[in-house]
N, C-alpha and C positions, 0 to 999 in steps of 0.2 A: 327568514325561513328557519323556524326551532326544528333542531334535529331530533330522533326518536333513540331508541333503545337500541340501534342495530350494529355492529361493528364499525360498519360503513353504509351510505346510504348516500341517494343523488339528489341535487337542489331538486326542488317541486316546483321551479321557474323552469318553464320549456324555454325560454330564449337561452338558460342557463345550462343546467343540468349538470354540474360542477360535481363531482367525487365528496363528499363530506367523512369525516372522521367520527367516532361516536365522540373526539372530549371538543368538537365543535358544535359549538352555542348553535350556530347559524351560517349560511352560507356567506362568507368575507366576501364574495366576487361580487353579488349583485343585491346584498341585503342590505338595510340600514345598521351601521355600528351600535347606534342606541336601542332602538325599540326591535330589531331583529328580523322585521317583516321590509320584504318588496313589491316593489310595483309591478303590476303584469304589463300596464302599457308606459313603462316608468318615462317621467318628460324629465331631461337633465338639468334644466333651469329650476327645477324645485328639490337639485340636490345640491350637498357641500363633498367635494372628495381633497382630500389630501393629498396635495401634488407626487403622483405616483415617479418620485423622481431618488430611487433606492440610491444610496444608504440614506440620502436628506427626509424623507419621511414614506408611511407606511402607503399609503395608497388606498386607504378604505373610505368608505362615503358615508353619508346617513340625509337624511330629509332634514331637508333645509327647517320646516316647522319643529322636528324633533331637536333640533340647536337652537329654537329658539325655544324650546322649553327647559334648555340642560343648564344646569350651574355650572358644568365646566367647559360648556364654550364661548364663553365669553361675551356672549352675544345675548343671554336670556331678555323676556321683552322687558322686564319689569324691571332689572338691575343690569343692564349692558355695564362693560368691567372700561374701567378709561385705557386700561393697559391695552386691550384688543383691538381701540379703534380704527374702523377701516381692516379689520382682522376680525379670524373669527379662530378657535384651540381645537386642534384635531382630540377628541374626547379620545378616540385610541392612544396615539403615540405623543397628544400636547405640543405637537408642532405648530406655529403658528401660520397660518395660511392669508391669503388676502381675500377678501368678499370684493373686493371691485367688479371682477369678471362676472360675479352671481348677481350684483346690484346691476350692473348693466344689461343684463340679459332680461331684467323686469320691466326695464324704462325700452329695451328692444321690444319687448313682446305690448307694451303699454301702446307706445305709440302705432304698431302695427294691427293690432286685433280691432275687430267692428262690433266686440260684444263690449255691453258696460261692464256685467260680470268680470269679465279677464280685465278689463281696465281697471277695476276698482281693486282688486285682489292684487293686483302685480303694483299698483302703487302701492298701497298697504305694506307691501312687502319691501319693497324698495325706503321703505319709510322706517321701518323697522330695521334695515340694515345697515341702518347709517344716525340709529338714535342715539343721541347727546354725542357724538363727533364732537370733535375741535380741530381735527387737521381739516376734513371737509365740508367745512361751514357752507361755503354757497353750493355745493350740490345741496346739501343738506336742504335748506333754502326752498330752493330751487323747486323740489319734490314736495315740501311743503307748503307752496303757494298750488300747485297743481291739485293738491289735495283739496286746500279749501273752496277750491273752484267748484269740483265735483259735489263737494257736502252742500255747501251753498245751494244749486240748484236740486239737489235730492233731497236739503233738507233734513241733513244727519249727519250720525260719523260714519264714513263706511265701513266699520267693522261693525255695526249694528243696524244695516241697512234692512228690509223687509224682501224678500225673494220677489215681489212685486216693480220694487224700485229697479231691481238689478240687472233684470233682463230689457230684452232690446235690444235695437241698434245704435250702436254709438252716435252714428250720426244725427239721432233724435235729442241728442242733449245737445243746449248752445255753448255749454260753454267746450264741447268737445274741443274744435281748432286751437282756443285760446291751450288745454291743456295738454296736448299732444305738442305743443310749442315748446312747451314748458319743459316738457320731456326728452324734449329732441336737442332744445337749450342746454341740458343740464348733461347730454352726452357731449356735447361738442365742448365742455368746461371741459370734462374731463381727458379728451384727445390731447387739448391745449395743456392741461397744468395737471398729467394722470397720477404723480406722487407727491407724498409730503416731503416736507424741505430735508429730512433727517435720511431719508431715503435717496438721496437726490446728489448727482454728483460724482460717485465713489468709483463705478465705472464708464470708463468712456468707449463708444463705440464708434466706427469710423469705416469707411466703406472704400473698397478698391476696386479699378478693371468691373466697374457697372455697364454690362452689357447689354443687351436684349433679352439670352434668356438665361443669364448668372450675374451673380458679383461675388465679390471677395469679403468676408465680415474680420473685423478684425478690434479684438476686446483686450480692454486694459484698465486697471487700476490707478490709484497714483502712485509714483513713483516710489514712495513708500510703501507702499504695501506691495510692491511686484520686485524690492529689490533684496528685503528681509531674506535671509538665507530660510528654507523651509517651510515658509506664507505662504503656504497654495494656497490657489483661490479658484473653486470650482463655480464653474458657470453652463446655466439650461436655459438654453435659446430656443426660441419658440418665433413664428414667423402667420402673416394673415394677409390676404390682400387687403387693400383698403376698403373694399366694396364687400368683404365680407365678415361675418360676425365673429367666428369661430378660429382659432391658433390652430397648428399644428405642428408636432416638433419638429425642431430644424437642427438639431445637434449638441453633445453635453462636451462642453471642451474643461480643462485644466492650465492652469499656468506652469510653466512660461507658454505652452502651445496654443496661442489663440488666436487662429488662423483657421479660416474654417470657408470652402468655397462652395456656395449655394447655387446650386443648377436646376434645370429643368421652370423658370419663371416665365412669366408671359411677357412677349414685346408690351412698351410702351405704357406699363400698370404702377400703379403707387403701391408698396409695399411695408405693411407695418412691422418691426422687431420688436420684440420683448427680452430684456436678458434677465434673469433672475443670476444673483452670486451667495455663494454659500464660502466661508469659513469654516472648516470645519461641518458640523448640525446647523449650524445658523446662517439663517439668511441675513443678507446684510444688507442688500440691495437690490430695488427692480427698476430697472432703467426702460423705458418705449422709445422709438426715433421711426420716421418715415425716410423711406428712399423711393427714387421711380425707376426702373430699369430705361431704358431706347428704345426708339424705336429700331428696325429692321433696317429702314432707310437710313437712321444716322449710323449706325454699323455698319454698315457697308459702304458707307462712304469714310467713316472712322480706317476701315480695314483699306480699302483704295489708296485714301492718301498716305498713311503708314509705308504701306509696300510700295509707294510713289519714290518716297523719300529715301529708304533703304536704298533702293533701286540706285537713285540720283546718287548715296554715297559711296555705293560701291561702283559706280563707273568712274571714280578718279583711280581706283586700284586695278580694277578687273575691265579689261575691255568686253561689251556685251555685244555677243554675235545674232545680228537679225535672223530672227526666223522667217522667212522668206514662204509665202504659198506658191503656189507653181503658175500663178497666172501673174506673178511678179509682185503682188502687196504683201508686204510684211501681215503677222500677225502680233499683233502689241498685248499689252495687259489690257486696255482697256476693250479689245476683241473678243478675249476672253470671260470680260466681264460682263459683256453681251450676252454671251451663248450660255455661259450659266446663269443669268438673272431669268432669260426664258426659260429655261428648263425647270426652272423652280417654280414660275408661273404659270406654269403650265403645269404643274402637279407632278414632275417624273422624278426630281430631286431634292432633298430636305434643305432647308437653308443651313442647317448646322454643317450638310457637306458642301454645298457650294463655297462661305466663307472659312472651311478648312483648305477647301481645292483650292480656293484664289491665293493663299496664303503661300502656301508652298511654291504654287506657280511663279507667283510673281519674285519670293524668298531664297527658291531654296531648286526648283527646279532647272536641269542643265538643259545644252543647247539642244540635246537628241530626246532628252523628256519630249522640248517645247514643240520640237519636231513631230514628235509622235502625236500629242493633243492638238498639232493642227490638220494630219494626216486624217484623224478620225475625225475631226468637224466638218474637214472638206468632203470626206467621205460619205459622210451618213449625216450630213445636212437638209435632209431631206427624211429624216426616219427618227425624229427628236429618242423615242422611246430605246432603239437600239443605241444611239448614241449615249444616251444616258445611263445606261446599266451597262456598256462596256468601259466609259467611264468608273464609275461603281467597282465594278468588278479588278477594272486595272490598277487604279490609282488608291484605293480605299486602304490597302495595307501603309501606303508611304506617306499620309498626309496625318 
């Protein structure tokens, strides 16, 4: 969006409407860096942005087609640069960036769309972003047998196909299955083997206290590089379920602090990381690894037998006083762990407070606590919902 003569003046994008300056070319928030114009219904797989990861680089975008027409991104059709491969040069700030994420996102929309149209375009594309490679020859490959599949039966190149051939439903071409195979092959290479060998290595990540719904991330170098006096090494964590296409940040740590505890995940899910590391301006390295969180059920029995054990080693120091109900049964841990798995099941109490409550209970709570949480189950064992928010209300400061 080219700005006019006015002091100041607002983007002419209604999703935008961004303040502009009169010595601003164009709006930086949602324009193309090259050619200046934006999309009104802009789809983000047909752009390049520059990892908005300040001070490491600017954070401006441009269309993906306008990088492939620029000499300074590295990527033009006609002369791709060998230094970019598998990268493409932020034409703003010359940072180098990775195209994996944008190549994949073509071979996602490839295999998922029921138009030829979009399938011929997104391979096209995908073809173009990985032309003369040498680190990734079998995607490369890969994308290029899919290709000639589709020419074959069209009968062309598809970048000079007739509007006639392009439309339809995909499922009217035979060789559809064979190339949406081919597509789907060439994403599951890259799950398996996502960096070149140079990239590969430098840091290591390794996982702590994997629970249900957190774990512990914890990043490092080699021991040479984390032991140099004044070798920071900045690192941008980025986190996806497996089941889903899209990152989102998960935190920018520094050395020596790389400890970093990720909350709020789903029981039982596989979980991808991403670490990009920075020296300084430069990246140096991007590492991927899969972890699975627990299930709810192995947690809870993780937490049971835990507080079992404590339990067991402090009864050679501390004698433990039965809590006694009035009809003469003890009330034990594992009664406990009754009356709160119901209340969870029943929707009156989050599981995050149940194994905080068991935790204390079984850890940390005295003989007149246990008194009390058995006063109140005996009491209102019949009223789950007062029982559980007097609960709540009681115990929620101390656990």
């Amino acid at each position: 969006m080219r700005v006019g003569d006015k002091a100041t003046s607002n983007c002419k994008n209604l999703a935008c409407q961004a303040v502009l300056r009169r010595e601003d070319m164009f709006c930086k928030r949602c324009s193309c860096w090259i050619c200046g114009n934006y999309d009104g219904n802009k789809d983000p797989s047909l752009w390049l942005t520059c990892d908005s990861n300040p001070p490491f680089s600017c954070g401006f975008s441009c269309h993906l087609d306008c990088a492939l027409k620029s000499d300074k991104s590295g990527i033009k059709e006609d002369e791709p640069s060998h230094d970019a491969d598998g990268c493409f040069y932020c034409v703003s700030c010359g940072k180098r960036n990775s195209l994996l994420e944008c190549w994949k996102k073509q071979l996602l929309i490839a295999t998922e769309t029921m138009s030829v149209e979009v399938l011929c375009s997104r391979l096209v594309l995908a073809q173009k972003l990985l032309k003369g490679t040498e680190k990734y020859t079998k995607l490369s490959e890969t994308v290029e047998e899919a290709v000639k599949c589709l020419e074959t039966e069209l009968c062309g190149s598809l970048t000079d196909l007739s509007s006639t051939n392009r439309r339809g439903n995909v499922n009217r071409l035979a060789s559809a299955p064979k190339v949406k195979a081919l597509c789907s092959s060439a994403l599951e290479s890259l799950l398996d083997d996502p960096l070149p060998v140079e990239m590969q290595g430098s840091t290591k990540i390794r996982f702590e206290d994997v629970d249900a719904t957190s774990l512990t991330l914890i990043l490092g170098g080699s021991e040479e590089e984390t032991s140099s006096p004044g070798n920071f090494i900045h690192y941008r964590v980025l986190h996806r379920k497996g089941s889903e296409k899209d990152y989102t940040e998960t935190c920018a740590l520094m050395s020596p602090e790389t400890r970093f505890v990720v909350s709020g995940l789903t029981p039982d899910t596989e979980y991808c990381f991403k670490v990009f590391s920075f020296r300084g301006i430069k990246e140096t390295s991007v590492e991927e690894t899969k972890v699975s969180t627990k299930t709810s059920q192995e947690e809870e029995e993780e937490t049971t037998s835990s507080i079992k054990e404590k339990q067991l080693a402090l009864k050679e120091t501390v004698p433990e006083e039965v809590v006694s109900v009035s009809n003469g049964k003890s009330f034990e841990l594992e009664d406990c762990v009754r009356v709160l798995r119901q209340l969870e099941l029943s929707g009156y109490v989050e599981t995050n407070f149940r194994l905080k409550f068991l935790t204390w209970y079984g850890l940390h709570a005295n003989a007149d606590k246990r008194n009390f949480v058995k006063a109140l189950v005996n009491e209102m064992d019949k009223h789950p919902t007062a029982l559980a928010e007097q609960l709540s209300q009681t115990f929620s400061g101390l656990i």
